[in-house]
Every structure is written in C-alpha cells, then in structure tokens.
N, C-alpha and C positions, 0 to 999 in steps of 0.2 A: 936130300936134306930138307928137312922141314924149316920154311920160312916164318920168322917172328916178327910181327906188324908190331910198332910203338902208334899210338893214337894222343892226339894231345890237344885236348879240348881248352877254349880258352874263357876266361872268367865271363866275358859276355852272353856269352852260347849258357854257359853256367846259370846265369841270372833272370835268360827272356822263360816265359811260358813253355813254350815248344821242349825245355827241357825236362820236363816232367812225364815227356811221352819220351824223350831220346835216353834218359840215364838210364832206364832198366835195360835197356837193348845193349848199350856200352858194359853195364855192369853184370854181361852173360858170361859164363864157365868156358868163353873162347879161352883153349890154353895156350895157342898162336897170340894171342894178341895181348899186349901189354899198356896199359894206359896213363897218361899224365895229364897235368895242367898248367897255363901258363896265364898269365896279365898281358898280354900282346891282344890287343883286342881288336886288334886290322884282320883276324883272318877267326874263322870259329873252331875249324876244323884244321889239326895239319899230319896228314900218314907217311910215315915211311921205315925202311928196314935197316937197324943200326948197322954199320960196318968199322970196322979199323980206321979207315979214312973215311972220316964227317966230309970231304969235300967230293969223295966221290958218290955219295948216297943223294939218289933222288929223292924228294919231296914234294908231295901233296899238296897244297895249301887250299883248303875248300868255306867257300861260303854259305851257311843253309838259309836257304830262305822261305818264307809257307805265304800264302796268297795273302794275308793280310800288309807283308810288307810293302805289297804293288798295288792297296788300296790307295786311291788318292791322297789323304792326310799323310799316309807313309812314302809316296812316290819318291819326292825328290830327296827326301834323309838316305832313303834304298839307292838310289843309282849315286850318290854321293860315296856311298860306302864301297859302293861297288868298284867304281872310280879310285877312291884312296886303296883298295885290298888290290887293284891290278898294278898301281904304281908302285907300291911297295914290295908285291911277289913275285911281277913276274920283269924280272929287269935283265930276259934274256938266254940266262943262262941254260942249256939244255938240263940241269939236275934239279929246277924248281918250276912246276907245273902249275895252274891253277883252273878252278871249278867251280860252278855252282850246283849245289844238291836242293832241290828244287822239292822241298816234303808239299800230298796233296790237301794237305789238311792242317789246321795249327794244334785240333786236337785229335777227337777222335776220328782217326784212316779209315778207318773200316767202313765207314757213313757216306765217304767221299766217292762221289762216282768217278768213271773213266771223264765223261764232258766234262766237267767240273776240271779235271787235269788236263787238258785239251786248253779249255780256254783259258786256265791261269796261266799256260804255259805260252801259250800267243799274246798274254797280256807282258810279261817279263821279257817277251823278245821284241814288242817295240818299245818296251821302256829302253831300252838298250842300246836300243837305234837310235835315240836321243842322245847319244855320248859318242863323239870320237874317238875317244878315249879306249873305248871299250871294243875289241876284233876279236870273233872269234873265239869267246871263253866255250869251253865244253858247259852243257847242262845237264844235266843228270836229274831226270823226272823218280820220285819213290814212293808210290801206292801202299806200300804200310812198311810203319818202322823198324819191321824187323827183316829189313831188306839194307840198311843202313851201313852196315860191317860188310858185305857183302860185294856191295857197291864199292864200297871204298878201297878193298881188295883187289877188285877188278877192273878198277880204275888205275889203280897203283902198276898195275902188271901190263896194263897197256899202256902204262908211260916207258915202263921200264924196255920194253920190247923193244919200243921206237930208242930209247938212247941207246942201245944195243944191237940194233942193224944195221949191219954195215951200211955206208950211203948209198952201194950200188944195187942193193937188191930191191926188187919188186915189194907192194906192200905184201904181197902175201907171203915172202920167206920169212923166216923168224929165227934167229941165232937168240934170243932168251928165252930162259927152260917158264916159261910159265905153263899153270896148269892147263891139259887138254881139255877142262871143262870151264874154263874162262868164259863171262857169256859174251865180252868183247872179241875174245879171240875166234870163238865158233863162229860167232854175226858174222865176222869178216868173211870168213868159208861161204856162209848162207849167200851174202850179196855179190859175192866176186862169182857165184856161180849163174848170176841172172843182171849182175850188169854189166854197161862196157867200163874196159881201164879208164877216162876218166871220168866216171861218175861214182865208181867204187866206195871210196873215201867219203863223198859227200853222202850217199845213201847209208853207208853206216852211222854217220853220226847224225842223221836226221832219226834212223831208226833208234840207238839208244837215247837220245832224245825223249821220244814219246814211250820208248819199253824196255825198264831198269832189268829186264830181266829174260833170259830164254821163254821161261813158262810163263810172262804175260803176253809175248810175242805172239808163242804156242799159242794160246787161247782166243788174243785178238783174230789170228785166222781163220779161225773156227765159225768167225760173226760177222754176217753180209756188213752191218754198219763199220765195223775195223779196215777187213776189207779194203769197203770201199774209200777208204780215210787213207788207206795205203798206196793205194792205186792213187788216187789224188796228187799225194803229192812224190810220191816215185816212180807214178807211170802204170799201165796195167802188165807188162811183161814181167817186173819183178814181183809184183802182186802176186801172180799165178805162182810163182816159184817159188816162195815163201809159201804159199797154200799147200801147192803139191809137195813141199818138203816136207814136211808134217804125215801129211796123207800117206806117204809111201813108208812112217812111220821109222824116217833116219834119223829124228831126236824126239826124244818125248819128254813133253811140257809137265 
C-alpha cells in the first residue's frame, strides 16, 4: 500500500528568503505527498502519515536552517530557537521526533561547495554545545533542494522503524515495511558491515550527517580528499568498506 506523507510548513519558514528556493520543490507533482500550513511558528517543518488514531501517528517536527543563521549577528536568536523548538517538541514521547535540515546555501545550491558544507556544519555543532538544553538532535546536511522531500521521507521511515522494533531486537532487524531503498535503512547495512556493535549507531549518524544521500556518499568515495575526511573521523577500516562497497559495484550512486 502506498504511503501518503502530510507536509505542513509553517508561516515563518513562509516568510524568510530560503523559501523562495524551498516552495517550488514543495510544490512538485509528488502524488504521495499532501501539503499544509500552520501559525505555529516553534517548528518550520512538521511530516507525518495520517492514521485513524492522531495519537498513534508519529511526527516529524523539523527545523531548517542555512549558514547564515550561525552567522554571528544571528548566533544567539538561532540557538534561542533552537532551544524553544526542543522544549516544545520533544517532551519525550516515542511518536514526536525532532531535526534539523541543515540547507548548504541560503540561495543558490548549486554554487555551494562540499567544504563550505563541512564547515557550516562544524560551525552549528558547537553552537549547540553552547546549550544544555540541546542532546543529540539528528542533523540532516542537503546539497541541493530538491533533495528536501526526500530527506524528509527518509527521516520519517527511520523514526517509524525504531517505534516499531520490538525492544529486543538488534539495530539491524526491522519489523517496519519501510522501503528497501531508504537511504537510512541501506547506510545501516553499509556500516553494520564494517563496524563493531557498538560504534554502529554512532557511525551512521555521523555518516548521514555529512551525506543526505546514497549517491553523495557514492561519490564522496570515489575522492581521496572524502576519503580521507571519512577515515578521519570513522577510522580507516570503515573507510575501506564504504570504498570497496561501491567498487564491487553492490549499489550504484
């Protein structure tokens, strides 16, 4: 059965710059996906798939942010908000998630290099470290906007997995039907095959972190400078396996 995403942007998100690049990608011929709007202005973004019972549907709640909000003049307004959208969303319950979508550019993507997403992304994670407040929000790095449904998707299916696994299984078994081309769900395959149980977990989310997607993943392996950025900070053993994974041509980017 085909799953129907509700999207529900809210008047804020509406109002900055950045949605002048987001509205046409929202307003694409997805026939899965349904869109709304709200005045709740604590979160920008929030996904999830309607059901009979609203208390057992998970929820998305996502914040976007683009490098200029982690300029100085914007520093402390940004982690203020950050701070108010975690107190407000995530108050615990396993059926309301939250994130940040971390776009590389406020306008034009395409202009934006890979370092340029590297270092905005190292600048948002010690803003962050600045706040108590703030453990462990997922980030979600996006190289061009029409990676944005996508992501949100895929984010969506790997919350849903985890409230659907029974508490005794291993991260790798999975009792929810998400797609076999999730790029969260495959990553997990990629690193469980080249790290130990417990680094698992944290090498997946460092690797979506820096690559929203299978085919920038692909590609960064392909370049000694990726590589070697990989190796860095997951070690060289996984490095290789990630390289060789590609090589032997078991998914293509």
């Amino acid at each position: 059965m085909t799953t129907t995403f509700q999207i529900v942007t809210s008047v804020s998100l509406q109002c900055r710059p950045i949605w002048d690049v987001l509205s046409p990608i929202l307003d694409s011929s997805d026939a899965n996906v349904t869109f709304g709007g709200s005045r709740d202005d604590t979160y920008d973004i929030a996904t999830y798939v309607p059901v009979l019972d609203p208390l057992l549907a998970a929820v998305l709640y996502t914040l976007v942010l683009t490098p200029a909000a982690i300029e100085e003049a914007a520093r402390q307004a940004t982690l203020a908000r950050i701070e108010q959208f975690i107190s407000v969303h995530q108050n615990g319950s396993r059926h309301r998630h939250v994130a940040i979508v971390f776009l590389n550019s406020d306008t034009a993507f395409q202009g934006a290099s890979r370092r340029c997403t590297i270092d905005a992304f190292v600048a948002l994670q010690a803003l962050l470290f600045d706040s108590p407040l703030i453990i462990d929000i997922p980030i979600t790095i996006l190289s061009e906007p029409d990676e944005l449904l996508k992501s949100l998707k895929e984010h969506y299916y790997a919350v849903q997995r985890n409230i659907n696994r029974p508490p005794d299984t291993t991260l790798m078994s999975t009792s929810l039907q998400a797609p076999s081309n999730s790029t969260l769900y495959l990553l997990e395959q990629i690193v469980a095959q080249g790290s130990d149980q417990l680094a698992c977990q944290q090498n997946v989310n460092i690797l979506s972190d820096f690559f929203p997607s299978l085919r920038a993943l692909s590609a960064a392996s392909r370049t000694v400078e990726m590589r070697r950025l990989i190796a860095e900070y997951l070690g060289e053993r996984l490095a290789k396996h990630i390289e060789s994974f590609w090589n032997e041509e078991k998914i293509h980017g």
